[in-house]
C-alpha positions in Angstrom: 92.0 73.6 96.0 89.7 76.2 94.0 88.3 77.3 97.2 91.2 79.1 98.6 90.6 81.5 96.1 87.2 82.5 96.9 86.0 86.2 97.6 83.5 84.3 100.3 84.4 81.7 102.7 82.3 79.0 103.5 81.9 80.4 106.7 80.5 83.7 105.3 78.2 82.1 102.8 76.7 80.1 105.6 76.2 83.5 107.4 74.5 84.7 104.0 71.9 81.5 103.9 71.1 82.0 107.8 70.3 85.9 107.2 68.4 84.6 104.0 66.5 81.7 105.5 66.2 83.5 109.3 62.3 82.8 109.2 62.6 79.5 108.3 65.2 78.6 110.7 63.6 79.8 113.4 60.3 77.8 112.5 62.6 75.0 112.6 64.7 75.7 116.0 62.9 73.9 119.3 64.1 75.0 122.9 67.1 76.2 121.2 67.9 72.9 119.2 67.9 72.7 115.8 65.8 70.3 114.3 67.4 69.7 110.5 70.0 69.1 108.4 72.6 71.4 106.7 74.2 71.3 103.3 77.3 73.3 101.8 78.2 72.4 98.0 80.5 74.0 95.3 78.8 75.0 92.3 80.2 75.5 89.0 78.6 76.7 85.8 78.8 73.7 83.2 81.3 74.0 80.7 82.9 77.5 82.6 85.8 75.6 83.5 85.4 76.7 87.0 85.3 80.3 86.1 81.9 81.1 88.3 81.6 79.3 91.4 78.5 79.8 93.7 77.6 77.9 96.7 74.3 76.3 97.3 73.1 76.0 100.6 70.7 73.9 101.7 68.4 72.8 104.5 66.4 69.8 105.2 63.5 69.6 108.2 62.7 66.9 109.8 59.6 66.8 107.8 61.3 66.7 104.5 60.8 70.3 103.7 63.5 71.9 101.8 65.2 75.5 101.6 68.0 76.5 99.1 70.2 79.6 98.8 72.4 80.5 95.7 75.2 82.7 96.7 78.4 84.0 94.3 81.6 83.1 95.3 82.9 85.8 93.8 81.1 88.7 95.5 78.8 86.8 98.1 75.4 88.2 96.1 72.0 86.0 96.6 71.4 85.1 93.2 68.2 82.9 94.5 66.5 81.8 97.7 63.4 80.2 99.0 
């Protein structure tokens, strides 16, 4: 399991993407539900042999609008966002 290994948890890099994405979730938060989907995934650089690992975060709104953050595993940096 590659991820027990990780500088940043899942947990933390989900608490990354919310401070990254804040304005967009709350556009997308109604009477205190929120109204879209979440995604968590491993990334590894091709060919690194899993030597950098980032997570990509990812939201979906109901209206098929997207947001993505790229965090490091390593050291929990946003290395993009929109």
């Amino acid at each position: 399991n590659v991820s027990q290994d990780f500088a940043v948890s899942s947990e933390e890099a989900i608490d990354i993407a919310k401070m990254k994405l804040i304005d967009e979730i709350s556009d997308l938060t109604n009477n205190g539900n929120f109204e879209g989907e979440c995604y968590l995934k491993v990334l590894g650089e091709s060919g690194s042999d899993f030597r950098q690992l980032f997570w990509a975060f990812s939201i979906v709104s109901r209206d098929g609008q997207t947001y993505n953050v790229i965090i490091s595993a390593s050291d929990g940096s946003v290395l993009a966002g929109d």
